[in-house]
ROPAVEX-841836 format. One line per field, with one value per residue (C-alpha): residue number from 1; residue in one letter; x, y, z. Coordinates in steps of 0.001 Angstrom, whole numbers, plus 524288, in hexadecimal, padded with zeros to 5 digits. Each point is the difference from the previous one (the first is absolute). Layout:
! ROPAVEX-841836
num	(NUM,...) .
residu	(A,...) .
u	(X,...) .
v	(Y,...) .
w	(Z,...) .
//
This chain:
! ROPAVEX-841836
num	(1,2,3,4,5,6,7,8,9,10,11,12,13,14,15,16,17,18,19,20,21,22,23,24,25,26,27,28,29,30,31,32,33,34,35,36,37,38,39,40,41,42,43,44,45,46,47,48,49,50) .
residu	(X,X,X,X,X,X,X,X,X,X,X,X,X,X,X,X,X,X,X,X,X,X,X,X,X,X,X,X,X,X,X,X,X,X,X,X,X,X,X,X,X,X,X,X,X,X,X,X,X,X) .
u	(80000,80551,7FE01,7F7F8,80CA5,80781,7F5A5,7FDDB,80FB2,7FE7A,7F36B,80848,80DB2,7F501,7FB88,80AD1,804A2,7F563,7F84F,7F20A,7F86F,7F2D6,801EE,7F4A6,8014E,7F4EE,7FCD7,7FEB9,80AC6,80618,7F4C1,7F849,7F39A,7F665,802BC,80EFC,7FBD5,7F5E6,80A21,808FA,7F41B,7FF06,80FB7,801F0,7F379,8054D,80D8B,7F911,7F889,80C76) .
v	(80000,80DDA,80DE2,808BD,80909,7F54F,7FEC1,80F3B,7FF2C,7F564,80749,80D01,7F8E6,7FA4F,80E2C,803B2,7F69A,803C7,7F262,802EB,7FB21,8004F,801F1,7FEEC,7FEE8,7FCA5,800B8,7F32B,7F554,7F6EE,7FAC4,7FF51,809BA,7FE9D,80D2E,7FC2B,7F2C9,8086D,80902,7F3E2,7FAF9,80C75,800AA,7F12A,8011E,80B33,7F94E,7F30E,807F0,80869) .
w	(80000,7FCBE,807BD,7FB06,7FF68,7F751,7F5ED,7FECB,7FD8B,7F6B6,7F86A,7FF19,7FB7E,7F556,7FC5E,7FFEA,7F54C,7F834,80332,7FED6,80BD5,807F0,80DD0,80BC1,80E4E,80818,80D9B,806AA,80780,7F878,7F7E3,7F26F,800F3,7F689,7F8E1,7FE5D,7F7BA,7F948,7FB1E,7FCE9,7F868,7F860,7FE13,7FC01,7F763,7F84D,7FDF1,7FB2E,7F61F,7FB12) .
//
């Protein structure tokens, strides 16, 4: 498991780079919430169709 602080480093280093990325934190423990696999949904649905 990372810190929140290690994948915000890891998301700008990708900016940075010019890697294109979508990037959402949400507030709950370590868990899945029902809006997080609803955006995965909508991500991994978009990618399947491209």
């Amino acid at each position: 498991m990372l810190s929140i602080e290690l994948a915000i480093q890891g998301r700008d280093f990708a900016l940075a780079h010019g890697c294109k990325l979508e990037w959402h934190t949400y507030p709950m423990p370590h868990s899945v919430c029902a809006e997080e696999v609803e955006a995965l949904r909508v991500w991994l649905g978009a990618k399947l169709r491209a």
